[in-house]
N, C-alpha and C positions, 0 to 999 in steps of 0.2 A: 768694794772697788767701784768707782765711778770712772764715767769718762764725758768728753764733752756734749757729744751726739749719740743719742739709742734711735733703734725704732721698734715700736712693738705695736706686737696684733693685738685685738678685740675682738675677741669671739662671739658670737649670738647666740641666743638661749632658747628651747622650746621647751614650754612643759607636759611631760605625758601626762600627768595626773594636774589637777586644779579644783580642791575643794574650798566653799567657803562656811566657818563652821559661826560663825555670826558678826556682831562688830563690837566692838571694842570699847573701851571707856575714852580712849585717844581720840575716838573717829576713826580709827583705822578699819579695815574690818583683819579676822581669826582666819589665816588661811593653813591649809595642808595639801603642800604640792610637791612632788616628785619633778626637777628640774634637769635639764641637758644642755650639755656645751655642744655649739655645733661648728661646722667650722670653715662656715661664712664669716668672713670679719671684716672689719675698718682696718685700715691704719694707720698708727698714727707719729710723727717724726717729730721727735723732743731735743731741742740745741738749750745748753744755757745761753744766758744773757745777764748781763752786768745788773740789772732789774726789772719789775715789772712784770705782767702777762700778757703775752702777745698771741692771738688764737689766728689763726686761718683755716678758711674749709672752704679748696676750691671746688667751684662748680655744683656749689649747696645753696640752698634757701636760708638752712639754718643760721639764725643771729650767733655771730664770733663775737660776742660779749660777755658780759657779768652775770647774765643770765644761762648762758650756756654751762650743763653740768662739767664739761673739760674744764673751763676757766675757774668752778666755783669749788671743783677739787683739787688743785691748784692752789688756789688762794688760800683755800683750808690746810693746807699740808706745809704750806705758806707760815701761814699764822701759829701753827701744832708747833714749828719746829724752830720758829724764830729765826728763819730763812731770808737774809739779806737779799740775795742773789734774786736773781727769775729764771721765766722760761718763753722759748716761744715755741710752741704744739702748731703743727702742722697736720688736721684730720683729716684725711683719704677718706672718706663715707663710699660706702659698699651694701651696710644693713638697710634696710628701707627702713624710715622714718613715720612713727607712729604705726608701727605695724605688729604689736603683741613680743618682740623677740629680742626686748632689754638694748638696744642699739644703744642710747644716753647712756644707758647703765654700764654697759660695757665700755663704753670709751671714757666716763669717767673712772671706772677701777682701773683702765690701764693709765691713765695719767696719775694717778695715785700710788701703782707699781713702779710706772715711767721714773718720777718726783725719788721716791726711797732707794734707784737704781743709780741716777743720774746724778743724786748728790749725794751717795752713799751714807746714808740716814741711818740704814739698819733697822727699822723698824720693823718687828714683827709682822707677819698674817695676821694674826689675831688684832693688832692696833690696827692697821690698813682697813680690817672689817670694821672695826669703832667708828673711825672716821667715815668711811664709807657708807655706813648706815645711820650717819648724820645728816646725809645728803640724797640717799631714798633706796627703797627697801632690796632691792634687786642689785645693789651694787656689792654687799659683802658675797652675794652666789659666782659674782661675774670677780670677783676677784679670787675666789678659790676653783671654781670649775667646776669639769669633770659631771659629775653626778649626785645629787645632794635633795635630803628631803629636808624640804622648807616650809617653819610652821611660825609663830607668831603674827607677825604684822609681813612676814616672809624672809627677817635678819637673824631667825634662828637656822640653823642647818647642824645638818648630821650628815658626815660622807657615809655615801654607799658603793658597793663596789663599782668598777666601771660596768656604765652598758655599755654592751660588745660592738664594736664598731660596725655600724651600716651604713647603707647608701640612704640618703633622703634628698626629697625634692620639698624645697620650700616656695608657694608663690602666694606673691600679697596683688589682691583686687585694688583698682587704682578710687578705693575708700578709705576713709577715715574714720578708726573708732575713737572713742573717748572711752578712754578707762571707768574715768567718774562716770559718765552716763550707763556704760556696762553693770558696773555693780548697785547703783540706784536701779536697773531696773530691773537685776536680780533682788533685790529686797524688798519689791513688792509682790513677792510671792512665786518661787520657785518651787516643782512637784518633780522634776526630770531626777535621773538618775545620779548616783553619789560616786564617785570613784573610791574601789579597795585598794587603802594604801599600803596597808600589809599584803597582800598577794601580790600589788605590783614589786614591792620590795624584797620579795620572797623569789619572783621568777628573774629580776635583775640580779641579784644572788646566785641565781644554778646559771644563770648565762645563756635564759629561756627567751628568746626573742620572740618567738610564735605567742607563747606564753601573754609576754608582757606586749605584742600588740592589741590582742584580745583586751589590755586591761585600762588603754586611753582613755580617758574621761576627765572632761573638761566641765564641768557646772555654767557656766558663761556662754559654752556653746551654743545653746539652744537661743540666750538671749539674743545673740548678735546674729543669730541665721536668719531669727524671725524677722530683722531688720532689714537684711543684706542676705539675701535667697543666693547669690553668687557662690557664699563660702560653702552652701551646701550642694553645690553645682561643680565646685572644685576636686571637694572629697567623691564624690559621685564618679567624677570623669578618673581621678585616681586608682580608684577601685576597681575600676572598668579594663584599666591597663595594667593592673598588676599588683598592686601596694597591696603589701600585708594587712596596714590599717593607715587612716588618715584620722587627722584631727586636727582644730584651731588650734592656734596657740598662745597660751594668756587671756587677754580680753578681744583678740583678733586685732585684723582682718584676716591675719595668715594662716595661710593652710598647709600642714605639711602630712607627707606622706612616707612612711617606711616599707623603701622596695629589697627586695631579695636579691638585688644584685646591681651591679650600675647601667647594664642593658635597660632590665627594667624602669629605671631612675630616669634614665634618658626618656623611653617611651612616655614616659608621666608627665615628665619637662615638656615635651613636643606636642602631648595631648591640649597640655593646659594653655600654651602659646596659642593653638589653632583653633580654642573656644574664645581666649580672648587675648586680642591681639594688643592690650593697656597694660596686661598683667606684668609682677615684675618676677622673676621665675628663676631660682637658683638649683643647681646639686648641690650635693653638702655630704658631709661625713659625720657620724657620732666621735666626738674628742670625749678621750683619756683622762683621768690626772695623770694616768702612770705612759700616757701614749701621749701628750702632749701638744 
């Protein structure tokens, strides 16, 4: 079933776990990470049109071009399906940009869900992830959700059960990381600590939250602190007011923290506003597959 006009959310991702277990024959590098839908999102408002791709994203930086991953999934899904017609995407940005927590990615999986909804395609999840990790590695997680341990180049996944829904506070320092620069300069020699992806697996499982804050780890962390003293100034002040546990997320800058409650959640938010008044500073929820 299609209809003229959808609109659909884009969820942000954090990772509790982040190993990297070397690099690849591709250049890519071997990661193994435990992933979270969170549920901060974009929006984003898809109309057909008689042809063409028409992108808007008001009161963004970001290029509304060919370049953009919306337009370039789009045209792929375009081209898969021998799709006459078009669309014009209207992106609501909400995710902070370049900030470790898949924003691109998740707004191109939803125009890729948008596209299979809007002109009733019918394409499988499984094809939508094909496509989707045509276009970069984080976009088949941000099309299935939910919970998922992510290993190859990060377009293998395995569902695990839901983590159980918490409160969290996400804030990104008003820096910019570079992915590429993060993992170049974890490859020149990295000794910090490895995250257990079986025990984090294990305590997601029994629905062990304590458990599973105890078992954060990010390998990249330590790169981009050394860099940017901020992010470790974040989790600090986190801890301070309450969070079960904080950690970066991805290759950073973002710091997010898991509180006990949304009282909590708040105190965290209002800590991190009053250290620094650039930061950009969300609550947020753990998302479901089955809570949606």
């Amino acid at each position: 079933m299609s209809s003229d006009k959808i609109e659909i959310k884009a969820n942000a991702k954090i990772n509790l776990t982040l190993d990297i277990l070397g690099t690849r024959d591709d250049g890519y590098h071997e990661v193994a990470m435990v992933m979270q839908e969170v549920s901060l999102h974009d929006n984003l408002y898809m109309e057909k049109t008689a042809g063409g791709i028409e992108l808007e994203i008001p009161g963004s930086d970001l290029p509304a071009d060919k370049t953009n991953l919306c337009y370039r999934a789009a045209a792929l899904i375009m081209e898969e399906c021998g799709l006459n017609a078009g669309v014009k995407i209207t992106l609501d940005k909400h995710i902070p940009i370049a900030a470790g927590l898949a924003g691109g990615s998740s707004d191109a999986a939803a125009v890729l869900k948008g596209m299979n909804q809007l002109y009733g395609l019918n394409l499988s999840e499984e094809k939508l992830c094909e496509l989707g990790a045509r276009l970069g590695s984080d976009i088949p997680f941000c099309i299935m959700g939910g919970t998922m341990l992510s290993t190859g180049r990060g377009e293998i996944l395995e569902r695990l059960p839901d983590f159980p829904e918490v409160d969290i506070v996400l804030a990104k320092p008003k820096v910019g990381v570079s992915t590429a620069w993060a993992y170049k300069t974890y490859d020149a020699g990295y000794t910090g600590p490895h995250p257990d992806n079986k025990a984090m697996i294990k305590a997601i499982e029994q629905g062990d939250i304590l458990s599973a804050s105890k078992l954060l780890c990010n390998v990249l962390e330590s790169v981009t602190i050394d860099k940017y003293a901020i992010i470790d100034r974040y989790k600090k002040e986190m801890l301070d007011k309450g969070a079960l546990a904080s950690m970066m997320s991805g290759s950073g800058p973002t710091v997010f923290g898991i509180a006990p409650d949304e009282s909590v959640a708040e105190k965290m938010a209002t800590a991190i506003k009053n250290i620094d008044n650039e930061a950009a500073v969300f609550t947020a929820k753990t998302v479901g597959r089955n809570r949606g």
